[in-house]
C-alpha positions in Angstrom: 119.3 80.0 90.1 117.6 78.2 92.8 116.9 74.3 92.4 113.5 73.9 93.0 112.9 70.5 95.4 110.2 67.6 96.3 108.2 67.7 99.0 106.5 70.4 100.8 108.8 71.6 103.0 111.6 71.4 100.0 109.1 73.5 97.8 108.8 75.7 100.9 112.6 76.2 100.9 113.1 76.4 97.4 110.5 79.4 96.4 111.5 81.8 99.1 110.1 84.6 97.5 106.2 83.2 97.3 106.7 82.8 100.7 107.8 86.5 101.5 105.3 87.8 98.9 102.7 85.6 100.5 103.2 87.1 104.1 103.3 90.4 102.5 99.8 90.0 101.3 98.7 89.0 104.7 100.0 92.0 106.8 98.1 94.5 103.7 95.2 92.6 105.5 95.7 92.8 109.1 97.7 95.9 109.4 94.6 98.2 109.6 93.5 95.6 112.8 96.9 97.0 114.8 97.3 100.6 114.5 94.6 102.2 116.9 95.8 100.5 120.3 99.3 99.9 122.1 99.3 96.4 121.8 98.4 96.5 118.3 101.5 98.4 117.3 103.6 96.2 119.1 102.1 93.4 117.1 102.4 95.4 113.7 106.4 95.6 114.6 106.8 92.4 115.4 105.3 91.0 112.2 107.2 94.0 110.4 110.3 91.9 111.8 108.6 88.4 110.7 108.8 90.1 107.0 112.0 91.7 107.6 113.5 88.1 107.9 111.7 86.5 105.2 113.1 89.5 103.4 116.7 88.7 104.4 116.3 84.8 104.0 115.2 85.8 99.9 118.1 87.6 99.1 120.7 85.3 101.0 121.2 83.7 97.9 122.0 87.1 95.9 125.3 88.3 94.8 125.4 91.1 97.2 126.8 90.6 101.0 124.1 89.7 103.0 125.5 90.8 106.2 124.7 94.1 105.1 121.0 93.3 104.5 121.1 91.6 107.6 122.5 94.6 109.5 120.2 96.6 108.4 116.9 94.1 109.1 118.2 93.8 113.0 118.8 97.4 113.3 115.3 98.4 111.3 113.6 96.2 113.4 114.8 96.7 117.3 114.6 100.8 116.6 110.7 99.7 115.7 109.8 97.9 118.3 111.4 100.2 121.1 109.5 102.9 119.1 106.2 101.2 119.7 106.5 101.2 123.3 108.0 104.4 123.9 107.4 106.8 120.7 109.9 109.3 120.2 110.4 111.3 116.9 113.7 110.5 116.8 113.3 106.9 116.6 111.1 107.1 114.9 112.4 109.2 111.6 116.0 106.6 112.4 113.9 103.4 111.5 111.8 104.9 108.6 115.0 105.5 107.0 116.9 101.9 108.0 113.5 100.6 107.3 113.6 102.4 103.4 117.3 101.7 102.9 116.6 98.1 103.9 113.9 97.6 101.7 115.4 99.4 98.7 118.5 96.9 99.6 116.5 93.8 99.1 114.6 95.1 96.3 117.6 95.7 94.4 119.2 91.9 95.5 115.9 90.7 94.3 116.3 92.4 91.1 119.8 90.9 90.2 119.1 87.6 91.3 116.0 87.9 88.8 118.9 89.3 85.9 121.5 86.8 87.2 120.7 84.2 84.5 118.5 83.8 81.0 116.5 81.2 82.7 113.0 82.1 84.6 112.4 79.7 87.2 109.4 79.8 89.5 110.8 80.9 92.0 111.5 84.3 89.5 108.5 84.4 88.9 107.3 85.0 92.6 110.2 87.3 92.9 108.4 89.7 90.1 105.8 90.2 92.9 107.9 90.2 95.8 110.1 93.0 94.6 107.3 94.9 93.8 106.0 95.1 97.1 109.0 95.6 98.6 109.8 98.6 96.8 106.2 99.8 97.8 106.8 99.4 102.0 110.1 100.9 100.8 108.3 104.4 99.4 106.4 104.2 102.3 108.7 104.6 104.5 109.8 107.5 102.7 106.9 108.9 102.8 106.7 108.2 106.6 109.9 110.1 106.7 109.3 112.9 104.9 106.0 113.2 107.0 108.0 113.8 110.0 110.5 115.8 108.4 107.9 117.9 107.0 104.3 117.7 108.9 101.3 118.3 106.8 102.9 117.4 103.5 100.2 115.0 102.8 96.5 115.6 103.0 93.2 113.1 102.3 89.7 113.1 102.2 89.5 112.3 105.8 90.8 114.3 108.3 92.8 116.2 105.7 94.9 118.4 108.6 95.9 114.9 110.6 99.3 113.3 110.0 98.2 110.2 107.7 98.7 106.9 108.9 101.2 103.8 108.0 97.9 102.0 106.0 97.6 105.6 103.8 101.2 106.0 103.0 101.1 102.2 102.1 97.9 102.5 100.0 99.1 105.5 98.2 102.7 104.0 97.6 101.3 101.2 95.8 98.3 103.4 94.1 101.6 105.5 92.3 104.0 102.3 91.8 101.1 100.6 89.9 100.4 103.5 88.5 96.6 103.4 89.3 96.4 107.0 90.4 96.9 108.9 93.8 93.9 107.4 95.6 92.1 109.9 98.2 95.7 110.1 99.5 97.3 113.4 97.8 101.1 115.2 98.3 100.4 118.8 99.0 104.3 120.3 99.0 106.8 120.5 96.5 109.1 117.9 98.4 106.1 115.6 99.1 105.2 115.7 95.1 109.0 115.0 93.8 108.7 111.8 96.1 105.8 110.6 94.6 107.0 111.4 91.1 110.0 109.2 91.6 107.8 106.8 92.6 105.4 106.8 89.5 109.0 106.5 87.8 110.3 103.9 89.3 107.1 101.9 89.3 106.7 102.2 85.1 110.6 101.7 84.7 110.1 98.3 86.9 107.2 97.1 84.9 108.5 98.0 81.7 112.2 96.3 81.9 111.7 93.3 84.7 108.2 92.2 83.7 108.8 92.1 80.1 112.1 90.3 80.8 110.7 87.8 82.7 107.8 87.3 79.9 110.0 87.2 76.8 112.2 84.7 78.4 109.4 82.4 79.5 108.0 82.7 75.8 111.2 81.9 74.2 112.5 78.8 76.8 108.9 77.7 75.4 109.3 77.9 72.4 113.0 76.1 72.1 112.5 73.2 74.5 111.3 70.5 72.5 109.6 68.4 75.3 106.9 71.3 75.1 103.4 70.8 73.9 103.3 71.5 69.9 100.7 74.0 68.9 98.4 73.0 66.5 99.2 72.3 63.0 102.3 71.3 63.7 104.3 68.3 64.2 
């Protein structure tokens, strides 16, 4: 359990994973400036490797090495940017899959620091959202992957024959994990489905044991600390 501190910078440091969550938020809304020129990717990989470290600095506290998350971040994140300025297929399909098993890595840190203890703290709280997108950029990696692994797997409403960008596997991994439907964004093979259905899996088995844990503890350190606020009608 993190001790929350005073002061901005010590409520900076102490709620890690609004921060990461926060940034998170922010690239959904600039990525879609950075993918049609050069420089533009380059940017995209470079804040990939901003969130890749916020990612890491979230989970240092976890009970799980972190020089294995942090392994993974460096490696995820070099292969990316060499990718950007001189694409290749093969490093490409290398860093979506560092770039998934990282992600999936610090989702599941995330997760046990959340189970670690049977008090929710804020910081927890952020962490519910945190985890949930990472495990979205996660699927979307694998998405990416089994793109290249299997062209044409994916089609859309717009240029249904092209290979569908990083924004459209993002947007349909979070369209299945919140279980909102498959968007205009739709799997077309067998492999490409079984993806997505793990996905729609995952997403209602998070929501239904993490969110509802996190809930029921809040309501019951509420209603056993006895410095808060008595409904009414009672003493």
């Amino acid at each position: 359990m993190r001790v929350e501190q005073s002061g901005v910078r010590g409520r900076i440091l102490s709620h890690p994973s609004a921060v990461l969550l926060l940034v998170q938020l922010v690239g959904v809304v600039i990525y879609p400036f950075m993918e049609d020129t050069t420089y533009g990717r380059v940017a995209f990989e470079l804040f990939g490797a901003l969130v890749l470290g916020l990612a890491i600095w979230s989970v240092r506290d976890s009970p799980g090495p972190t020089w294995i998350v942090i392994i993974l971040g460096v490696l995820a994140s070099v292969l990316s940017i060499v990718d950007s300025v001189n694409h290749s297929p093969t490093l490409e399909l290398t860093s979506s899959v560092l770039h998934a098993v990282f992600y999936f890595y610090a989702a599941g840190s995330l997760m046990v620091y959340m189970l670690a203890d049977r008090y929710v703290t804020t910081d927890e709280l952020y962490a519910v959202g945190a985890t949930f997108t990472l495990v979205a950029w996660a699927f979307a990696y694998v998405f990416n992957l089994v793109q290249i692994l299997q062209p044409g797997c994916f089609t859309a409403a717009v240029n249904p024959g092209a290979p569908r960008t990083w924004m459209e596997l993002l947007f349909l991994s979070f369209t299945n994990l919140s279980s909102t439907g498959l968007s205009d964004v739709a799997p077309i093979t067998p492999h490409a489905r079984s993806v997505v259905m793990i996905e729609q899996l995952a997403g209602l088995g998070y929501v239904a044991l993490f969110v509802s844990r996190l809930v029921g503890l809040t309501i019951s350190r509420q209603m056993h600390d006895p410095k808060a606020p008595a409904k009414p009608g009672q003493p």
